[in-house]
C-alpha positions in Angstrom: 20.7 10.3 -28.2 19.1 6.7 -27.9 15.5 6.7 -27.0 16.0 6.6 -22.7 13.4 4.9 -20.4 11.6 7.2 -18.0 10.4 5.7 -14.4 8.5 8.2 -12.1 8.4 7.4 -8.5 5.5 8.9 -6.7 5.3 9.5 -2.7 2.2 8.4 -1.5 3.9 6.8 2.5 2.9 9.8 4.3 0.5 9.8 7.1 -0.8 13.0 6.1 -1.4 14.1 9.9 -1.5 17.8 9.1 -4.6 17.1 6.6 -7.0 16.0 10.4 -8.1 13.2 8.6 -8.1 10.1 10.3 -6.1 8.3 7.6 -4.0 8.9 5.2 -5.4 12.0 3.3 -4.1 10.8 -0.2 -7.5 7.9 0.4 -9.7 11.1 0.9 -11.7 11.1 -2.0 -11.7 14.7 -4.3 -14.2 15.2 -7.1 -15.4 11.2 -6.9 -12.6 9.4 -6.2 -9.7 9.2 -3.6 -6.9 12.2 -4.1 -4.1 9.5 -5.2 -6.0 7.8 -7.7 -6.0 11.1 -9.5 -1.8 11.7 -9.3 -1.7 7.8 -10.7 -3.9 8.8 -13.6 -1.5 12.4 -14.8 1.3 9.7 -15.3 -0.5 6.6 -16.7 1.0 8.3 -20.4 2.9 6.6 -22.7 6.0 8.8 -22.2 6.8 7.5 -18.9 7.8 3.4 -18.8 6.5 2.3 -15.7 5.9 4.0 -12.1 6.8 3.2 -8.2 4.2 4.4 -5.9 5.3 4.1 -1.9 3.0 3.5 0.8 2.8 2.4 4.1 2.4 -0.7 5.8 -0.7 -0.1 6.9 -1.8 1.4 3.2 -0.6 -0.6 1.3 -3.2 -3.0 0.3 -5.5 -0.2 -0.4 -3.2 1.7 -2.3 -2.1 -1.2 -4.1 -5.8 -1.6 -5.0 -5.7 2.0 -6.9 -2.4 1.3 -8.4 -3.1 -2.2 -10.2 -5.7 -1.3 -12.7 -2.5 1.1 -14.1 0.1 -1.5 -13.9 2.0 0.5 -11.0 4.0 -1.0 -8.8 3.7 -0.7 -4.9 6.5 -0.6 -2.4 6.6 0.0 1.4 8.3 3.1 2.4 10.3 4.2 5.2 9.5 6.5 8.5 10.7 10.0 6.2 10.2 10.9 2.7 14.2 10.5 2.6 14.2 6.5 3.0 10.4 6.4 1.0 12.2 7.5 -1.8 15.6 5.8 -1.4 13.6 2.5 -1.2 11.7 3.1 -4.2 14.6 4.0 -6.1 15.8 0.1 -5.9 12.7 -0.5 -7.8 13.3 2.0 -10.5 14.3 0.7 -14.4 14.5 3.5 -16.2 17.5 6.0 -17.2 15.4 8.8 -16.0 13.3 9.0 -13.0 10.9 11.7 -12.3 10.0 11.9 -8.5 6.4 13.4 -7.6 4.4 13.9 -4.3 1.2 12.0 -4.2 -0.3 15.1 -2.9 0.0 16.8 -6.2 -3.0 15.5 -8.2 -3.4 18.2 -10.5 -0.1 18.3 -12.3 -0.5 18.6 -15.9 1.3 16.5 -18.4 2.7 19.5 -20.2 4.6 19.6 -16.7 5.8 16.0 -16.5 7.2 16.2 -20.3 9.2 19.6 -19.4 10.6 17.7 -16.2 11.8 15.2 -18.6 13.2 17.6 -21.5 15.3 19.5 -18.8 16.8 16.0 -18.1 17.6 15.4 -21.1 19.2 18.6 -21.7 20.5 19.7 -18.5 20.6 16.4 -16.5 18.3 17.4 -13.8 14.8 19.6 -13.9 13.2 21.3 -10.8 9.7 22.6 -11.2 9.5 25.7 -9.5 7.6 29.4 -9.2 9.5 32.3 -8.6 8.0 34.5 -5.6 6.7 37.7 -6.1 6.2 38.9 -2.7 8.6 40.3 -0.1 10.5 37.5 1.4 12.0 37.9 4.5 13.2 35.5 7.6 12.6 35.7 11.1 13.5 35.1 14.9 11.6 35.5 17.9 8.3 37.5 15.7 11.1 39.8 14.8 12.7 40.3 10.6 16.5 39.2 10.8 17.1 39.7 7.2 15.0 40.6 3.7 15.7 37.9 0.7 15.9 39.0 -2.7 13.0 37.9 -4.8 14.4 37.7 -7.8 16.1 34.3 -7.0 13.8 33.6 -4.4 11.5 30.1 -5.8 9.2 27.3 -4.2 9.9 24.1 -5.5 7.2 21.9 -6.9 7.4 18.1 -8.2 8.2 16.6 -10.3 11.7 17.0 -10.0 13.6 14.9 -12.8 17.2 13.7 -12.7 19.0 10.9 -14.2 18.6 8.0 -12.2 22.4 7.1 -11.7 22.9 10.3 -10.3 20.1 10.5 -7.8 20.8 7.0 -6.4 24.0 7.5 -6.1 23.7 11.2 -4.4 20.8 9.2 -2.2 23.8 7.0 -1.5 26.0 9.3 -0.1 23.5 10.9 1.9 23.7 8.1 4.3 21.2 8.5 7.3 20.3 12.5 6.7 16.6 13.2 6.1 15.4 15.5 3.1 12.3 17.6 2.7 13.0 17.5 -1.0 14.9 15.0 -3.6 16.5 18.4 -4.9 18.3 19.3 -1.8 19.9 15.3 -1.9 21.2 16.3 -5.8 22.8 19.9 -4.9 24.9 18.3 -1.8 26.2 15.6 -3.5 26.2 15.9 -7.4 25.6 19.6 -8.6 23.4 22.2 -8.7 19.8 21.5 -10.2 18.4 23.5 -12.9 14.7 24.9 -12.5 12.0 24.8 -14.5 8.8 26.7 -14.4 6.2 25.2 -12.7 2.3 26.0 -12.6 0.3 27.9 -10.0 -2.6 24.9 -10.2 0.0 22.1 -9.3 -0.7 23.0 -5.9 0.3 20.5 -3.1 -2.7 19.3 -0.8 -1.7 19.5 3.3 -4.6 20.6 4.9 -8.3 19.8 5.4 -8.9 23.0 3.4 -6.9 22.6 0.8 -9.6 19.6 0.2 -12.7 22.3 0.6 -11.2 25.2 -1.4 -12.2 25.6 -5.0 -9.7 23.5 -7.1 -8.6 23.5 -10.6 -10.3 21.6 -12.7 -9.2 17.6 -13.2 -7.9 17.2 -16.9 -8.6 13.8 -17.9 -7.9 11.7 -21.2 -10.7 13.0 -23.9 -13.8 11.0 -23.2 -13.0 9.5 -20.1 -15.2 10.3 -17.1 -14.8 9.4 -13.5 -17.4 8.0 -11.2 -17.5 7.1 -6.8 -19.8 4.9 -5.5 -20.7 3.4 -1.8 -22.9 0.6 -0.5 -23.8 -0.7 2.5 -26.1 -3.3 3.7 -26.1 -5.3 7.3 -26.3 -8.3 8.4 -29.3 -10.9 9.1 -30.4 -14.2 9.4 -28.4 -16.9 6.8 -25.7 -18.8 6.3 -23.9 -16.9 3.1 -23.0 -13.4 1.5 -22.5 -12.9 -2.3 -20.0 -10.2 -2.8 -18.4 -9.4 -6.1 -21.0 -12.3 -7.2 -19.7 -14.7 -5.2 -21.2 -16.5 -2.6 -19.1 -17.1 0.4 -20.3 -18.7 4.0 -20.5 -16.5 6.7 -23.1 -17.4 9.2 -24.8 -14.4 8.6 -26.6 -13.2 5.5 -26.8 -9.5 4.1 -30.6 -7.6 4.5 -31.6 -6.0 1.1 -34.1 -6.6 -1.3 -31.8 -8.0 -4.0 -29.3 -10.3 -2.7 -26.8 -8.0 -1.3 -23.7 -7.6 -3.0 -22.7 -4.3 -2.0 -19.7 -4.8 -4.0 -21.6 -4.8 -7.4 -24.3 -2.1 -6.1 -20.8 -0.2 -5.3 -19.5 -0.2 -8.8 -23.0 -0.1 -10.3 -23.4 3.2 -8.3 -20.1 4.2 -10.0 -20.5 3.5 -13.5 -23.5 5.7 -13.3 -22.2 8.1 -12.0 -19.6 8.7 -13.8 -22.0 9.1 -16.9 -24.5 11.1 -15.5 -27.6 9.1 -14.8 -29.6 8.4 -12.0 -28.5 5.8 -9.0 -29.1 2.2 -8.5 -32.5 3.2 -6.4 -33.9 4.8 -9.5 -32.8 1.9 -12.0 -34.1 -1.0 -9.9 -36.4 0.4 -7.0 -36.8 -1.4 -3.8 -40.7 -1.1 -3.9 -40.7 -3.0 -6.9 -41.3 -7.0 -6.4 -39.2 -7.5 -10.0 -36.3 -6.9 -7.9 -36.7 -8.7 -5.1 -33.4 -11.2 -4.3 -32.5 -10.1 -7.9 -29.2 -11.3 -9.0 -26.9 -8.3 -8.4 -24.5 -9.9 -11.8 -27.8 -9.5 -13.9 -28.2 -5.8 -12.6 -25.0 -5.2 -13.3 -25.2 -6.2 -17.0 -28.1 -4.0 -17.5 -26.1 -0.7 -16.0 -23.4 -1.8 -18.8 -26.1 -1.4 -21.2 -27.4 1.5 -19.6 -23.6 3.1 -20.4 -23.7 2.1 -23.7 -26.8 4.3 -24.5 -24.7 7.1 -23.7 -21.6 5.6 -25.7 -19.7 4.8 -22.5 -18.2 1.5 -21.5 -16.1 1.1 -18.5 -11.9 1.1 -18.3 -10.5 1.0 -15.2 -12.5 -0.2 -11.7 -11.2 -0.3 -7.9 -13.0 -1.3 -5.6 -11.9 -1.5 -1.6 -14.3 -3.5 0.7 -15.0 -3.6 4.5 -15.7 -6.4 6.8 -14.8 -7.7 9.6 -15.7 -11.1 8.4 -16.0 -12.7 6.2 -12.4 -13.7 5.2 -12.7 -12.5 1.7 -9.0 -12.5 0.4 -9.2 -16.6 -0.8 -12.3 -15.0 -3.2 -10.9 -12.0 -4.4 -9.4 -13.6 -7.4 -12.5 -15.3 -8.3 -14.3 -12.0 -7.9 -11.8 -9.9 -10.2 -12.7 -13.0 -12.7 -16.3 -12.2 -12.5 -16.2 -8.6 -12.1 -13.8 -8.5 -15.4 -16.3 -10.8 -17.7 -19.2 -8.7 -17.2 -17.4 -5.8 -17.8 -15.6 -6.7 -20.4 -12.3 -5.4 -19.1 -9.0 -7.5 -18.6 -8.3 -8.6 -15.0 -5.2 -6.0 -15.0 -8.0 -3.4 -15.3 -9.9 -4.6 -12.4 -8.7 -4.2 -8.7 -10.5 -5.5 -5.2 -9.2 -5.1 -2.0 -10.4 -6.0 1.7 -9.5 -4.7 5.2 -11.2 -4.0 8.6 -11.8 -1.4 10.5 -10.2 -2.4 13.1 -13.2 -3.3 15.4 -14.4 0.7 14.8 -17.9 2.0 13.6 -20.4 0.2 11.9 -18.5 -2.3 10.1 -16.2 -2.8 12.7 -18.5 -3.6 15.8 -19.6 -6.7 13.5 -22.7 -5.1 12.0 -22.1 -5.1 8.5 -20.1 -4.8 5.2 -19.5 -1.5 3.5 -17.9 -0.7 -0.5 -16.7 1.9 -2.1 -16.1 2.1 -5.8 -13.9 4.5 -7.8 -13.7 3.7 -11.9 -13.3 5.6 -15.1 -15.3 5.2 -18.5 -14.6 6.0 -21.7 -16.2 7.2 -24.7 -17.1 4.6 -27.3 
């Protein structure tokens, strides 16, 4: 069999309502970065070719933020899961596609690669756990009938299927919705064959599935994660520097360096994610050294700091927010920047910017907030 390209498509255009959050729960950050960022990371692997991730309009420059550093591609989906998917599937190149809910961040790759096998040999694979408790259904609080367990499953994702055949049972679906991409393939093209799936590639829907005790994230050996936040108002002045750029504003930023909570963002990050100290402990704001200190200089010296510890970073994103100024016309230059001091490529270096929508802090005008989510890896 000739060597077949894999796609994976990952659902991520969900509003996440049942979750109580007051956006989309796949931005909530879990163990120091947002949920999604881990699912992108479990299929940044060489076996699969290249990845669709749908979002919604109103996500979608944030989640296009987490997806660039991978290379990921970002396309708006629908009102259901059923048109998310069928619009991503215009986007998909490869011979297989695996589909996978962005909720699902702690898939293992072991999983991915058996989704992908069972393709190959059966030309679908469904990961799924067989129940072990009494099933039964209901009407009205009262049992109507008993199931039998022993073909009684819940069905996980991935689900893998050969892209031909999905599309074309998507297709023939026409206008009917779908909880599952499974359910499209058994109506139209044949029955799916299951796989076992994992009791830790649980499926997070509600605010306490975000408080429980979770597995464990498996990362790449040596790689570490790190979140960071800043904050600073405004003042008197005529400028900001964000992302070491100055940019006019009429307003300045007060904090005894110059301000760039972009920097002091991912500065806050990249210490984290090795284990040291904050930005307060590096550079104190009692001491006079540090006073309207050049946030690009700092920066350098938490790069060094990293080293010391054999770390350097590999992937940054970075989402700001501010009602003004316009920052999109800088972002490029600030990716440029941002991507020389850490000696990444720019691929490797995402920045978004959005309001919020005249709300809170930053939205009543008072001023600009960053949050920072990158990984590191061991030199």
């Amino acid at each position: 069999m000739k060597n077949l390209k894999v796609s994976a498509i990952i659902c991520a255009a969900g509003k996440g309502e049942r979750a109580g959050f007051s956006k989309n729960k796949l931005l909530t950050p879990v163990a120091g970065a947002p949920a999604l960022w881990h699912t992108l990371k479990k299929f940044d692997i060489p076996e699969i070719d290249d990845v669709i991730v749908t979002s919604s309009a109103c996500d979608f420059e944030e989640i296009s933020s987490l997806c660039k550093p991978f290379g990921f591609k970002t396309v708006e989906g629908g009102k259901t899961r059923t048109q998310s998917v069928k619009n991503a599937l215009n986007s998909v190149t490869g011979d297989i596609v695996l589909i996978h809910d962005g909720a699902r961040p702690f898939v293992k790759k072991e999983l991915i690669l058996s989704c992908i096998d069972a393709v190959k040999k059966y030309d679908s694979g469904i990961c799924a756990l067989k129940l072990t408790d009494t099933v039964v259904s209901a009407a009205f609080g009262q049992i109507t009938d008993r199931l039998d367990r022993e073909c009684t499953y819940r069905l996980q994702t991935p689900q893998g299927f050969y892209t031909a055949d999905i599309k074309r049972a998507y297709a023939l679906a026409g206008d009917k919705t779908y909880t599952d991409d499974s359910a499209v393939y058994c109506e139209f093209i044949s029955p799916a064959r299951i796989i076992d799936g994992d009791e830790e590639n649980v499926k997070l829907t509600f605010k306490s599935d975000f408080l429980r005790d979770i597995p464990a994230f498996s990362v790449s050996d040596g790689e570490n994660v790190g979140f960071g936040v800043d904050v600073h108002s405004f003042c008197e002045g005529d400028k900001v520097v964000l992302g070491g750029i100055e940019i006019p504003c009429g307003q300045g930023l007060a904090a005894h360096s110059d301000g760039d909570v972009i920097i002091h963002a991912l500065m806050d990050a990249l210490l984290s994610s090795a284990g040291l100290r904050d930005i307060g402990h590096y550079f104190p704001v009692d001491d006079a050294a540090y006073a309207g200190a050049d946030s690009k200089e700092l920066l350098k010296r938490v790069i060094l700091l990293l080293r010391e510890k054999s770390y350097a970073p590999a992937n940054i994103s970075i989402t700001v927010q501010a009602e003004k100024p316009r920052l999109s016309p800088y972002i490029g230059k600030m990716v440029e920047v941002l991507s020389g001091i850490c000696n990444l490529s720019k691929e490797k270096v995402a920045v978004s910017a959005g309001t919020s929508e005249k709300l809170g802090f930053v939205g009543e005008g008072l001023g600009i907030c960053a949050y920072a989510a990158v990984t590191v890896k061991k030199l």
